[in-house]
Structures are given as C-alpha cells and as structure tokens.
N, C-alpha and C positions, 0 to 999 in steps of 0.2 A: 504494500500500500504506500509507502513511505518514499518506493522507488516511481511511481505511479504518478505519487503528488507533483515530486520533485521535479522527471519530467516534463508534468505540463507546466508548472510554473518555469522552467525553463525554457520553453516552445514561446511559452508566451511573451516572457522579456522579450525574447528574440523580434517577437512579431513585434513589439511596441517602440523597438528600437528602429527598424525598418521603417514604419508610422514617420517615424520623425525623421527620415536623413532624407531629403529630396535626391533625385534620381537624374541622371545626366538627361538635360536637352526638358527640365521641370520650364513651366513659363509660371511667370510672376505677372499678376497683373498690377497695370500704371497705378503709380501713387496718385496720382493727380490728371484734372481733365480741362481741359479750355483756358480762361482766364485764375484760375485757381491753380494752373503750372505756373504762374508769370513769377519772373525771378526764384523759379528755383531750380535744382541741377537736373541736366536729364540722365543723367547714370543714375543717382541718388532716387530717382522717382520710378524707374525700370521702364523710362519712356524712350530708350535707346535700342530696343531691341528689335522695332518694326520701322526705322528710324530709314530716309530714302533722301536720296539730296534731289532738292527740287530747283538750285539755281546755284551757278558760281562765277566767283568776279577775282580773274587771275589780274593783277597788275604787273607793268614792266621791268620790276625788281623780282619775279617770281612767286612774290606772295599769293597762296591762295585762301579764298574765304568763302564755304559753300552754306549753303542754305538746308537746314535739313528738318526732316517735318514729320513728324512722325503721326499716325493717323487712331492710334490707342488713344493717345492724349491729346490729339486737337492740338499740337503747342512744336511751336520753330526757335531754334539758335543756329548759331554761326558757327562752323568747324572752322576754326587755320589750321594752316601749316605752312612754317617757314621753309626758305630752300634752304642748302645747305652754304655752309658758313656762317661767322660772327654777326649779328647787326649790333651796330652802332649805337642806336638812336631807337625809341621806342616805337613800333607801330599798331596797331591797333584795327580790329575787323570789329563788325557791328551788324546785328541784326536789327530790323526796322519794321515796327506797326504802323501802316496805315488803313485809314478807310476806304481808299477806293485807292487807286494805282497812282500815283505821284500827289494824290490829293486828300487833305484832313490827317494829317501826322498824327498819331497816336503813344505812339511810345517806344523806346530802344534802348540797349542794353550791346557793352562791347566789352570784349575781350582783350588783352596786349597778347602778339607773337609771342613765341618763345626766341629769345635772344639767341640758341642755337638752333639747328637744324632739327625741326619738330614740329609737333601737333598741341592744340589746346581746345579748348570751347566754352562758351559762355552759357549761361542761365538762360531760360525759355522765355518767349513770349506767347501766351494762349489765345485760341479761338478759330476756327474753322471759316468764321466770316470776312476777315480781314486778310488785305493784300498783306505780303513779305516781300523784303530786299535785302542784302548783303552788301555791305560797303570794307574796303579796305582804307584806312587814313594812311599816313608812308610821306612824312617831311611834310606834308601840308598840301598833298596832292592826293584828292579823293576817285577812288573808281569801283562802282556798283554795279551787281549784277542786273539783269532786268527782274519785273515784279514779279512775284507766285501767288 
C-alpha cells in the first residue's frame, strides 16, 4: 500500500511540475492593446512576436529606421540599426502618430542609435486608426519613411 501511495504521489508531482514549465514554441498573449501600448516596450508587452515592418527610411550615412507594427497589439515603434563603425555625434530615429497622412500630428517617441554597429528600438505608439512614419535625425538632416 505504502509503495502504491508513494507512486502516485510521485506521478503526480511529476504531472504538476510539467503544469508549470511552458513548452518550446508556448505563445504569450500581448500585454497590452491600442493606445494602452503607448510608451511602453514591445518585448516587455510580448507585442514583438507577430511584429512585421511596415515602412523604412535608410539615410545617406546608412542608418536604418523601420516601422514595425504588430497587429496582436494595434501598436508601432521604430527599429534602428547603425552600420558598422564608430559614430561620432548622437543620432536618433523616431516613430510618428498622426491623424491622417502628413496631417493632425498626434504624438512621437524616439530612440538614439547605438554608437556602434547595432540594433535598438523605442516604446510603442497605439491604435489601428492612425497613420505611422519613421524618421531618422543625423547632424540636423531629417529623412522619413513614407506613411502606414
């Protein structure tokens, strides 16, 4: 009887432990949906995992700044990525709410490059009804993608 108990109370840890360890290729659903993403991370929120670039604005020094949008959470940031080498001087990409396409500015949030050769991105901005753009800054010379 003893060996009997023992058994199942061991099957059963077992089963309770499994319970709780997620499983390779588990989905997490988004923390956050629309204007209730606005400034906050999209790794941090699991709004990165359906995450598709919907516009990008490469300027003459290589820098690129893409637009990405992810459709779990209604909500767009800026990906960069510096080319490779030092920079100098600080640059900065920038994601953009508008109401309509170049008109009724809403709100934006930007990111600095990474001073070496790499990737970063900025905090989101929410809502499925509002245009997106992607801007790079770089010495006081601006260049944007077109609207999404």
């Amino acid at each position: 009887m003893k060996r009997a108990l023992a058994k199942v109370a061991g099957v059963s840890a077992a089963a309770m432990t499994m319970a709780l360890v997620p499983l390779a290729g588990t989905s997490y659903a988004a923390g956050c949906s629309g204007s209730g993403c606005d400034n906050l991370g999209p790794v941090s929120q699991a709004c990165d995992g359906d995450a598709t670039t919907k516009a990008t604005a490469i300027n003459g020094n290589g820098f690129k700044a893409e637009l990405r949008w992810s459709g779990a959470c209604q909500a767009a940031w800026v990906r960069v990525t510096s080319p490779s080498g030092s920079q100098w001087w600080p640059r900065y990409g920038s994601i953009e709410k508008w109401l309509g396409p170049g008109s009724d500015f809403q709100r934006s949030l930007t990111v600095q490059f990474p001073y070496q050769a790499g990737g970063d991105w900025s905090n989101m901005l929410g809502g499925g009804s509002f245009y997106y753009r992607v801007c790079i800054s770089d010495n006081g010379n601006v260049t944007c993608s077109n609207f999404w």
